[in-house]
C-alpha positions as CSV (number, residue, x, y, z in Angstrom):
1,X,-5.9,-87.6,-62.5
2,X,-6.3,-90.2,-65.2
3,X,-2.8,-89.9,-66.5
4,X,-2.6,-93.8,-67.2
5,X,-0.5,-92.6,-70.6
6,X,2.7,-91.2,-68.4
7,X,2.3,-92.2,-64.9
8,X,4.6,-95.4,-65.0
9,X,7.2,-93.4,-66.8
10,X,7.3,-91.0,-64.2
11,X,7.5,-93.1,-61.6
12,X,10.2,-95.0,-63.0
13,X,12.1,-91.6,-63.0
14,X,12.2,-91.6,-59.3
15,X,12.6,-95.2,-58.7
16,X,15.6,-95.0,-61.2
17,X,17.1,-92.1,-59.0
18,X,21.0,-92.4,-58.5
19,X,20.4,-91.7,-54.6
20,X,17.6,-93.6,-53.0
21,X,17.2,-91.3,-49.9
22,X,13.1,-90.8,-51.1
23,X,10.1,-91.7,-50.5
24,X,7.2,-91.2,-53.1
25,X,3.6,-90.0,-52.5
26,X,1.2,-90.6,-54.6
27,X,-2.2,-89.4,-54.6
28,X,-5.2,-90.4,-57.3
29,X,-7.5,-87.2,-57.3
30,X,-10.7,-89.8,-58.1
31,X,-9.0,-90.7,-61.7
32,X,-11.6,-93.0,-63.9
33,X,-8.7,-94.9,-66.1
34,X,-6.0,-97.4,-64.5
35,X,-3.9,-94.7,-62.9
36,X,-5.5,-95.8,-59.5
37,X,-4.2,-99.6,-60.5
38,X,-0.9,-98.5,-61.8
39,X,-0.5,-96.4,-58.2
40,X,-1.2,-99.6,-56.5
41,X,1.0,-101.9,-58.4
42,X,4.2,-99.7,-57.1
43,X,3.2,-99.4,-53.9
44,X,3.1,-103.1,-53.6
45,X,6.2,-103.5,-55.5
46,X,8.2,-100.6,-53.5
47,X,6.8,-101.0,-50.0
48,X,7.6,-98.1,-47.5
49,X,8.7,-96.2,-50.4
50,X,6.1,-95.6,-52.5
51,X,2.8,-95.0,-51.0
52,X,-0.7,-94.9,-53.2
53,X,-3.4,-92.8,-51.5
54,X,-7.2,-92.6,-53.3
55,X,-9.2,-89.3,-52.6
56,X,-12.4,-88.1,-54.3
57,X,-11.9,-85.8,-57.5
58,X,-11.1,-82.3,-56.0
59,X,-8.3,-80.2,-58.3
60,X,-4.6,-80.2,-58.2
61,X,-4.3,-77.8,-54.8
62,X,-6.5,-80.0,-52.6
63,X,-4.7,-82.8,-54.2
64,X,-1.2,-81.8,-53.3
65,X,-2.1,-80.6,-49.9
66,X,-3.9,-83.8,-49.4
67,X,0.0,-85.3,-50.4
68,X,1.6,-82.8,-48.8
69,X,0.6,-83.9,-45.2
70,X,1.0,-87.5,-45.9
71,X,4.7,-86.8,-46.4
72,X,7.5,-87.4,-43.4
73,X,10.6,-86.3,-45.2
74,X,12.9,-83.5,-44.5
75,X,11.9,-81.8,-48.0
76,X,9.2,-82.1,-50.2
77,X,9.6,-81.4,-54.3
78,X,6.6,-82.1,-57.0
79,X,6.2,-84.2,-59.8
80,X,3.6,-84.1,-62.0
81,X,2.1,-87.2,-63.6
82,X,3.2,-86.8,-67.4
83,X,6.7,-84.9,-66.1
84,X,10.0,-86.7,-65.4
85,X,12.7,-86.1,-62.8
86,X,16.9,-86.0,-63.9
87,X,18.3,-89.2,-62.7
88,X,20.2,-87.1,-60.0
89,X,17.0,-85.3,-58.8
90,X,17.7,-86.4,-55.2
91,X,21.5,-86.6,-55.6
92,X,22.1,-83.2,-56.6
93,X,19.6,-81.8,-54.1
94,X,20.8,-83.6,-51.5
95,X,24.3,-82.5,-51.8
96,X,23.1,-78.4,-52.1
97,X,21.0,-79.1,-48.9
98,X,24.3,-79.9,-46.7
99,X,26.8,-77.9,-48.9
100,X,24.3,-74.6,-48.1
101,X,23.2,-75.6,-44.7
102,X,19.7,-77.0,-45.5
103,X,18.4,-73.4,-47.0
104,X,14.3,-73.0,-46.8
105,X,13.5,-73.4,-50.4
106,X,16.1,-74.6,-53.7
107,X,15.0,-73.5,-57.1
108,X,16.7,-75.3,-60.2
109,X,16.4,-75.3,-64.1
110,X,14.3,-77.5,-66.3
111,X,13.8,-78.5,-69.5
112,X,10.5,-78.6,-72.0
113,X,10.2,-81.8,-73.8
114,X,7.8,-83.5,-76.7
115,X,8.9,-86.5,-78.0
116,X,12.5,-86.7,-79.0
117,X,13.0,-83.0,-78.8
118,X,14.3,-80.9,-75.3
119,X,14.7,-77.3,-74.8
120,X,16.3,-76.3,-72.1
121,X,15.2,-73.2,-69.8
122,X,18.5,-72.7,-67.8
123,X,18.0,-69.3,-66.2
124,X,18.9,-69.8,-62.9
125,X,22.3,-69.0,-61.7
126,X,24.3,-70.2,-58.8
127,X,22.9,-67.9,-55.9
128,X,21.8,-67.7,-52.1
129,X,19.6,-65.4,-51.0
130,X,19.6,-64.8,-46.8
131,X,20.2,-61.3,-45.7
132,X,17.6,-58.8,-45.9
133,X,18.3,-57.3,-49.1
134,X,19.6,-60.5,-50.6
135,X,15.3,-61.6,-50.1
136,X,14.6,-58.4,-51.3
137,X,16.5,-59.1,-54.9
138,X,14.5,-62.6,-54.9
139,X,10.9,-60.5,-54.3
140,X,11.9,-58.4,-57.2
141,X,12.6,-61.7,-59.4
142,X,9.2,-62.6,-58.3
143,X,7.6,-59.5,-58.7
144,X,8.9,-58.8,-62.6
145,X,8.2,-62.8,-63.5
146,X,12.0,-63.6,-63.9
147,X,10.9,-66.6,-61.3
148,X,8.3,-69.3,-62.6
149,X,6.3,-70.0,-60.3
150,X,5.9,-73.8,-60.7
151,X,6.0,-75.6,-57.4
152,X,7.7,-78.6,-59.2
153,X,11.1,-76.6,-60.0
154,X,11.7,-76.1,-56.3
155,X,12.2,-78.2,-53.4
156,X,10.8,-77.0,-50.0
157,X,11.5,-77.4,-46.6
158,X,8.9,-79.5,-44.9
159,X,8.3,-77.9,-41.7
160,X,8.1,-74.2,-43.8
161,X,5.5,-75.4,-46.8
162,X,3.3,-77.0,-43.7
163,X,3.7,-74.2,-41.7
164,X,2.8,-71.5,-44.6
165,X,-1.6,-71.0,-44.4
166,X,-3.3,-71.3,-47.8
167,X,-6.8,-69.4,-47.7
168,X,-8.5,-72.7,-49.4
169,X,-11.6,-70.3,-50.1
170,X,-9.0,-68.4,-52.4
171,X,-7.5,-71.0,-54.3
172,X,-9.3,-74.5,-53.8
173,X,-11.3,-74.3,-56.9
174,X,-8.8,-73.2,-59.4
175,X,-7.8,-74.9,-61.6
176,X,-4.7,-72.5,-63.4
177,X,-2.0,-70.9,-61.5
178,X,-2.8,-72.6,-58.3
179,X,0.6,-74.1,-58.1
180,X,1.7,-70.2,-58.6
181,X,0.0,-69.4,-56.0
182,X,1.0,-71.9,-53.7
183,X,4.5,-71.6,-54.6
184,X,4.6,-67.7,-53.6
185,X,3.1,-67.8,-50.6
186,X,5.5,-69.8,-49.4
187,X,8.5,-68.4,-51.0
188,X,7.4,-65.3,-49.1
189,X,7.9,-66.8,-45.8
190,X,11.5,-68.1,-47.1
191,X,14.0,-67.0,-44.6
192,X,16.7,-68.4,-47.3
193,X,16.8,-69.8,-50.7
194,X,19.7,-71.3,-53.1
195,X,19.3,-71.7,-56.7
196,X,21.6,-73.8,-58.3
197,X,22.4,-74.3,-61.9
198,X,21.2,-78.2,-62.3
199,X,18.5,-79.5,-64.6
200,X,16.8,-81.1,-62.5
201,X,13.4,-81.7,-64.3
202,X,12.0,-82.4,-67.5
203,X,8.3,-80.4,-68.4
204,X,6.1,-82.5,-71.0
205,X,4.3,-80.6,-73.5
206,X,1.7,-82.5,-73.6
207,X,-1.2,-80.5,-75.7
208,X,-3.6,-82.5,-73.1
209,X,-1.9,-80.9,-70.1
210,X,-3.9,-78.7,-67.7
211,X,-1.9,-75.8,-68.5
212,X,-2.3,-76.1,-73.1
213,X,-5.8,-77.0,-74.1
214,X,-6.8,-72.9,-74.9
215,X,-9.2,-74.5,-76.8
216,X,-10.9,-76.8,-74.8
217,X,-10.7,-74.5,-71.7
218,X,-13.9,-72.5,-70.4
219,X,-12.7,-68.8,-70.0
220,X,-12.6,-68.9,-66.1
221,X,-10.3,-71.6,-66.1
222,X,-8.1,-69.3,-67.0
223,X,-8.8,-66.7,-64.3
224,X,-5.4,-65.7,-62.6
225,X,-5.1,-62.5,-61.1
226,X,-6.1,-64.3,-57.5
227,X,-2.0,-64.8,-58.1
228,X,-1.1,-61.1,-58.6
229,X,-3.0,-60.1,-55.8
230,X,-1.3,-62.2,-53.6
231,X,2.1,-60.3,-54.7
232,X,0.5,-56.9,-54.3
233,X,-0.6,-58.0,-50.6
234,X,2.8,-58.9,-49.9
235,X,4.4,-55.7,-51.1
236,X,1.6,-53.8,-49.5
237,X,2.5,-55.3,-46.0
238,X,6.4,-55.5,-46.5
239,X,7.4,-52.6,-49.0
240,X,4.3,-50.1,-49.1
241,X,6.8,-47.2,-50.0
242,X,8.8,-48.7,-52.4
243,X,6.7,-47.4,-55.7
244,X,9.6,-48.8,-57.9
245,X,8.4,-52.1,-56.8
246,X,4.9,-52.2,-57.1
247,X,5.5,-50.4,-60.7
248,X,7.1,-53.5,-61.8
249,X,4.4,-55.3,-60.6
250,X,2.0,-53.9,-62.8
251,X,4.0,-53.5,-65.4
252,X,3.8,-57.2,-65.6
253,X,0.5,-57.9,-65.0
254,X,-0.6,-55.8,-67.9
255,X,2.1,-58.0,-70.3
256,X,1.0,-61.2,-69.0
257,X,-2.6,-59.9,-69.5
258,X,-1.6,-59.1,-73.0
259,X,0.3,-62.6,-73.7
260,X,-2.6,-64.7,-72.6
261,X,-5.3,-62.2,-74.5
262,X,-2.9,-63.5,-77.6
263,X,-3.2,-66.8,-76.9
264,X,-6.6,-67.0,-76.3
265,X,-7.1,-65.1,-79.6
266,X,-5.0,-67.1,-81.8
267,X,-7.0,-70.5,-80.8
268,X,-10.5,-69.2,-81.4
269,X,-12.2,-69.3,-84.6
270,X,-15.6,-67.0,-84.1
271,X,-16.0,-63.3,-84.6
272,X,-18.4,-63.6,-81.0
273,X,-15.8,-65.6,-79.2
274,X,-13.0,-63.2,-80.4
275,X,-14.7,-60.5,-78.7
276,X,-15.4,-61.8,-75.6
277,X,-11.9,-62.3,-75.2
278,X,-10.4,-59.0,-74.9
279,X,-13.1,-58.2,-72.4
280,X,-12.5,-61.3,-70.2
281,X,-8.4,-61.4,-70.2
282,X,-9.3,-57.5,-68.6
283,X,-11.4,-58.4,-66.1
284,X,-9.8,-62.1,-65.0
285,X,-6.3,-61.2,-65.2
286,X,-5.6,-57.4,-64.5
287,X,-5.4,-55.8,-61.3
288,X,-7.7,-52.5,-60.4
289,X,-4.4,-50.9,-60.2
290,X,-2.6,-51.6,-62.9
291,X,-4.1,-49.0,-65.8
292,X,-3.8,-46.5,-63.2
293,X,-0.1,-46.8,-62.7
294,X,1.2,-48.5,-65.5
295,X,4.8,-46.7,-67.2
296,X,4.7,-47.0,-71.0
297,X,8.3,-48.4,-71.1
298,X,9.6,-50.3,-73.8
299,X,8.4,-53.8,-72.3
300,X,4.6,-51.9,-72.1
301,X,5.5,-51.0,-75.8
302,X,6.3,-53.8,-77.0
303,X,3.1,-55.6,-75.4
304,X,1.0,-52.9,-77.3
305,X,2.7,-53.7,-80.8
306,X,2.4,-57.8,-80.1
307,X,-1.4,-57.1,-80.1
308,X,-1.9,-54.5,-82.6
309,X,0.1,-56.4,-85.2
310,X,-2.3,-59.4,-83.7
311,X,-5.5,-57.1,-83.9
312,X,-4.6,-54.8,-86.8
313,X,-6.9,-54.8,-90.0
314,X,-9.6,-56.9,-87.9
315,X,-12.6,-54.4,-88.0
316,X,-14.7,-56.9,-85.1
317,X,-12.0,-56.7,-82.8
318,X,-9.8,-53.5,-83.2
319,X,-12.4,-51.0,-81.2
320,X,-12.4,-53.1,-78.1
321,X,-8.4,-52.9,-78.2
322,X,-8.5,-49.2,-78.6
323,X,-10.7,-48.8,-75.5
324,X,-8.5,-50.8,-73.6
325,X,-5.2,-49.2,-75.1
326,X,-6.0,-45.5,-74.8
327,X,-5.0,-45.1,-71.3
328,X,-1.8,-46.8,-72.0
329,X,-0.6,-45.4,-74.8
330,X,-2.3,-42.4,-74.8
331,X,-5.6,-42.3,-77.7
């Protein structure tokens, strides 16, 4: 959606691929600049490769299902319109898919880039994940946030991400951590995954992005905790004894509710707005369950010290923190 500044160069990422075994989707969600024009110019140019499809303005998940379907390949990956693809994207996918025997789902690293300047986020290890407990070690990754949850730093099976059911009533109008949410639902009906080592991608940060204007965002855009819920579903149908488990889980719902509190914070400039903060990031982004059975380890310790250094000394804000704090930590 009107990403007439990057498009071409991403586009020109896949055309310039070192293995041509792709076809490209492209879908304009109603944009009002020449990204529709652009679309159409390499469709033209790159017939029955590139195919330009126009849609009413509806929000990334709609979008990408919308894409999704149109697609006839044997895996589908994402690309997002001011993102770039490695030159062997394709190449190096292509050769894990028959070296692993076409797993469900391959995760690779990526890179963050502005300008000139890369840093790389190469976590991911050379793995496969197919026996029972082997799926069980990828939950937990998924579970403690040691797995993004991007869908465009996996590829996915075709027949398995048009098989998974999105409840659209859940999800259709977000507008932040859909991809997240997409991403683990069908991750959860993986029966096999690989990661490999590769960079694969390269992540703009682009302060105009969906995912980095704090401070141009409305509060609910930001609403995320749909996600979480989704995990604790999944445990509570597939690991309802396993308390270890679902401690993690909220364990890291309360620091990613603390992280995004401090983000929020640091990009608002009124006394009112400061305190509406602490009260939303609670109620959008916690779960019911997490005060109740949160463990004040050290990663729960060292949430409580990022905000009370963040907090400290600020009369307006500091009794809405201790409200929130004293059941953690014990006031």
């Amino acid at each position: 959606y009107n990403a007439e500044r990057y498009i071409t160069e991403s586009i020109e990422s896949v055309v310039n691929q070192t293995n041509h075994e792709w076809e490209l989707i492209l879908v304009d969600d109603g944009s009002t600049d020449s990204s529709s024009a652009i679309c159409d110019t390499y469709s033209s140019k790159y017939p029955g490769k590139i195919f330009s499809y126009h849609k009413k303005n509806e929000g990334q998940f709609l979008t990408r299902q919308y894409g999704i379907e149109k697609c006839t390949g044997e895996y589908i990956g994402f690309l997002d319109a001011d993102d770039l693809l490695a030159e062997n994207y394709i190449e190096c996918l292509l050769k894990t898919v028959e070296d692993i025997a076409s797993p469900d789902v391959v995760c690779f690293n990526f890179a963050q880039f502005s300008g000139s300047e890369f840093r790389n986020n190469c976590n991911l290890k050379k793995s496969c994940f197919k026996t029972k407990e082997q799926m069980k070690s990828l939950h937990r990754q998924i579970v403690t946030g040691s797995l993004t949850g991007s869908l465009w730093s996996k590829v996915f099976k075709s027949s398995l991400i048009k098989g998974v059911t999105i409840d659209e009533a859940e999800v259709s109008e977000k507008r932040f951590g859909e991809d997240a949410y997409h991403s683990f639902a069908v991750m959860f009906c993986a029966e096999s995954v690989s990661f490999i080592e590769d960079i694969l991608y390269y992540y703009r940060d682009n302060p105009q992005g969906a995912s980095l204007g704090y401070s141009e965002r409305d509060f609910d855009y930001f609403n995320i905790n749909y996600v979480f819920k989704l995990i604790e579903d999944f445990l509570m149908d597939n690991y309802p004894e396993d308390d270890d488990l679902f401690k993690m889980l909220y364990a890291h719902n309360f620091n990613a509710t603390v992280n995004h509190m401090l983000k929020f914070y640091r990009n608002s400039k009124s006394t009112k707005r400061k305190k509406q903060i602490v009260e939303y990031c609670w109620a959008s982004y916690l779960l019911e369950k997490t005060l109740d059975n949160i463990e004040l380890n050290e990663n729960v310790r060292q949430s409580y010290l990022k905000v009370w250094k963040a907090f400290n000394r600020k009369a307006h804000s500091e009794i809405y923190i201790r409200e929130k704090f004293k059941r953690v930590i014990g006031w």
